[in-house]
N, C-alpha and C positions, 0 to 999 in steps of 0.2 A: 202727291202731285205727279209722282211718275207714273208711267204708261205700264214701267213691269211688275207684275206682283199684288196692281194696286187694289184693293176693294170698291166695291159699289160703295165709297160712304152716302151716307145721306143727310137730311140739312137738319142743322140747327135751329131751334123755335125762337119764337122773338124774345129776348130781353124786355121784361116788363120795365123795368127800371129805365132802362135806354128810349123805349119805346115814349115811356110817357116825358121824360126832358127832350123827345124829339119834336112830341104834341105843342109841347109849352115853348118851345124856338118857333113851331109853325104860329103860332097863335101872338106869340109878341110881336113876329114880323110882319102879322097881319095887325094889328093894333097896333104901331109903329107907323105903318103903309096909312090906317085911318086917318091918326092927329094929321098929316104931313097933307093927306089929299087923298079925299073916299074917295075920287075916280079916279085914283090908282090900284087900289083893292080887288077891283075884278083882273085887272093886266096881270095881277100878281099871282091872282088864285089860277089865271089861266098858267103863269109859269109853274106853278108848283106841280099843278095837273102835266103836264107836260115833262117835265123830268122824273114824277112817277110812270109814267107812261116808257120812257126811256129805259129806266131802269128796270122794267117789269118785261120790254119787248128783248133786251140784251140778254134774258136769262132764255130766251126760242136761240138766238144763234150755236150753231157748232162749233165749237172751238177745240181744235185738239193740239194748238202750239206742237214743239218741237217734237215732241213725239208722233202724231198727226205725220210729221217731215220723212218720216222713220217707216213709216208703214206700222206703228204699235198702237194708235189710241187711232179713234174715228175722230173724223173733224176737220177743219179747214186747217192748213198748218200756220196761224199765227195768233196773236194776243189778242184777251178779247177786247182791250180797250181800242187797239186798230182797227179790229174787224166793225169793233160798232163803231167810230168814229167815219169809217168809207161809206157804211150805210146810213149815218146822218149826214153827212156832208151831199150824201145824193140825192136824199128825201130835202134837204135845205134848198138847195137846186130846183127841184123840182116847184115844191114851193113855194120859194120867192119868185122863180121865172112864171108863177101862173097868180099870184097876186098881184103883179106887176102888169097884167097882158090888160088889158082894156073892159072887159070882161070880168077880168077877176075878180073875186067875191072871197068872204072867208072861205065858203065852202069848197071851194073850187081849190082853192091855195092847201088845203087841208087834205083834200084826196090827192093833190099833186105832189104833194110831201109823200106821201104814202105808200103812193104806187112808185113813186123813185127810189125810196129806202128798200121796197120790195123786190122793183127791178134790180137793182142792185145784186141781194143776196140770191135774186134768184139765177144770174147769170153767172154769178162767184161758185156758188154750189154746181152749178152745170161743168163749168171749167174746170173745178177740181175734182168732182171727179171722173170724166175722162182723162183728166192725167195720172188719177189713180189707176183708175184702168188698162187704159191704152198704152203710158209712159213706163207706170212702177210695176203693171201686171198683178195688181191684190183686187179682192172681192168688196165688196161692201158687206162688214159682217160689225156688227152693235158688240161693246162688248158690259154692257149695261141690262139688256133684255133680251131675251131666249128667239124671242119672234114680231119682228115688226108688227107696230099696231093695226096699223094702216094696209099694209099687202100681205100681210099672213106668212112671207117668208122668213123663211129660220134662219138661225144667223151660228148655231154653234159647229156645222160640217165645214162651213169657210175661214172659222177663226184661229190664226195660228197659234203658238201654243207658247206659252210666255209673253203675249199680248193683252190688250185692254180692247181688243178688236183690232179695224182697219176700214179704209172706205168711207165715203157717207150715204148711211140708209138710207132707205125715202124719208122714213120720218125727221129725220134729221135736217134734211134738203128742206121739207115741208114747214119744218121747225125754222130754219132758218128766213125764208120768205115772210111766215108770220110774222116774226121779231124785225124783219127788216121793218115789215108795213109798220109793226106798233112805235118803234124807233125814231122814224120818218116822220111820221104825224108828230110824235110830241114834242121832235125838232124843229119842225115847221111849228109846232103850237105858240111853241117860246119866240122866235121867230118874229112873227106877227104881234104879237102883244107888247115886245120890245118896241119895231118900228112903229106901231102906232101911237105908245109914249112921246117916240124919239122926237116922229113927225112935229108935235103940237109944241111938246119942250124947246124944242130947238126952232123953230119959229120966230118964239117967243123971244127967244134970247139974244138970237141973230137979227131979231126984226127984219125978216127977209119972206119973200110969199114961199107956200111949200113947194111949188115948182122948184124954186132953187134950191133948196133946204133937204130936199127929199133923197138926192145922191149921197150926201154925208149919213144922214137917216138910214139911209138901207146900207150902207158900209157899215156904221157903228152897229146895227142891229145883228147882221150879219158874222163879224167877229165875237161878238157877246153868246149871240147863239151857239157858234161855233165852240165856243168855250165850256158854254153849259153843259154841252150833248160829252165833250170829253170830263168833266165833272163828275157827271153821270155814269160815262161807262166805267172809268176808273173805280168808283163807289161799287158797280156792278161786279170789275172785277176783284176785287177784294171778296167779295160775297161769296163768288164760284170760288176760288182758290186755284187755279189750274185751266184744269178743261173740265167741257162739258157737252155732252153729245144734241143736246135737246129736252124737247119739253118733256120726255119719258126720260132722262135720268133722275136718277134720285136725289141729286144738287139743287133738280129746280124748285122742290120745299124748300129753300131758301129764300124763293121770291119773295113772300111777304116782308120780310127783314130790308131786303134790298128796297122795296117801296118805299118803305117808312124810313129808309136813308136818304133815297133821291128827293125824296119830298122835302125833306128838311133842309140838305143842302139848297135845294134849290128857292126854297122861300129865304132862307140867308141872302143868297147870292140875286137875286130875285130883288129882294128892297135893294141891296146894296147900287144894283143896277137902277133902278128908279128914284133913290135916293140922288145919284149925281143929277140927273136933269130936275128933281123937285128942287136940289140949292141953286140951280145955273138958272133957271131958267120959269118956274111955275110958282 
């Protein structure tokens, strides 16, 4: 995990053992979800989609925590369950503010999650590195890959020497944009799927029309999501172990692993969440 000395490690394959009692948790929690209420089933399948989606866009951001601070490793300088939690919480934003608008449609609440999560890392990556630049005076140099994918620049004439690099590449920057968008969306996915339980649940419970019902609705949905998308990155981080430059380092063979983690917690945590309004209220 340090910045000096450290090697390109690369990821670990999936645990077959792990993988298949993660299949058989997705699978009870889906037959769990059936007996209770089959039209809960698709809300759920959409959370689980959604937290793979999270944990798969967390492995594009740059993270280069306290070293990143240092001018020794490339990356944004903080944690990567922060860094994705700012880009769910913006993509959630965006989101809910466009399923909400009159207009609003899934689809619309779906790209608005997306393009927030994205704006987001793409305005975070702008700022950081001009402050690399302009502030700390280092280059943008990978210390991962010999030559940018994407612009063909070299990166080992600017790399200092007892570093992991310094800067954020384009790819990196690029890396990070994408992960914001896949992030966002699958925040928003959960999101959505919650408040439309919540909406019908709570209704019902409250015997109240959903005009009135619909403000607790989008609060409780709103924290639950909030909760998952940090569920998620946490599980993500765990996966990297440290830092990670982007989709070109060799950590991000770890995605698949980290999928088939967010997916499980999140059909866990997924019933558990539809489980309270199937006893209160359907």
């Amino acid at each position: 995990m340090s910045a000096l000395g450290g090697a390109a490690a690369g990821g670990d394959g999936i645990n077959p053992t792990g993988a298949i009692v993660g299949i058989v948790i997705i699978l009870v929690s889906l037959g769990a979800t059936m007996m209770l209420s089959a039209s809960l089933v698709f809300p759920l399948i959409g959370i689980i989609i959604g937290g793979a989606l999270i944990g798969f866009g967390v492995h594009f951001v740059p993270v280069g925590g306290a070293p990143a601070a240092m001018g020794q490793a490339p990356g944004i300088a903080t944690g990567v369950a922060m860094l994705a939690a700012g880009a769910g919480l913006a993509g959630l934003f965006g989101g809910a503010w466009a399923y909400a608008s009159p207009e609003g449609t899934f689809l619309t609440a779906i790209v608005g999650g997306a393009v927030g999560g994205g704006l987001m890392m793409a305005i975070t990556c702008l700022m950081v590195n001009a402050t690399y630049v302009f502030a700390m005076g280092i280059p943008a140099a990978s210390g991962k890959v010999a030559k940018d994918p994407i612009t063909g620049d070299t990166f080992p004439e600017y790399k200092s020497q007892g570093t992991e690099g310094h800067g954020l590449p384009f790819i990196s920057f690029v890396g990070g944009v994408i992960g914001g968008t896949i992030a966002g969306l699958g925040g928003t996915l959960i999101y959505i799927e919650i408040l439309d339980v919540y909406n019908t649940g709570l209704t019902t419970l409250l015997q109240a029309q959903g005009e009135a019902i619909q403000p607790l609705a989008i609060s409780l949905a709103g924290i639950l999501a909030i909760g998952f998308f940090l569920v998620n990155a946490v599980l993500a981080a765990y996966n990297i172990t440290g830092t990670i430059e982007g989709p070109h380092d060799p950590k991000f063979k770890r995605v698949p692993r980290a999928v088939i983690g967010c997916a499980v917690a999140s059909a866990f945590c997924g019933f558990i969440a539809l489980l309270l309004v199937v006893n209160i209220g359907m």
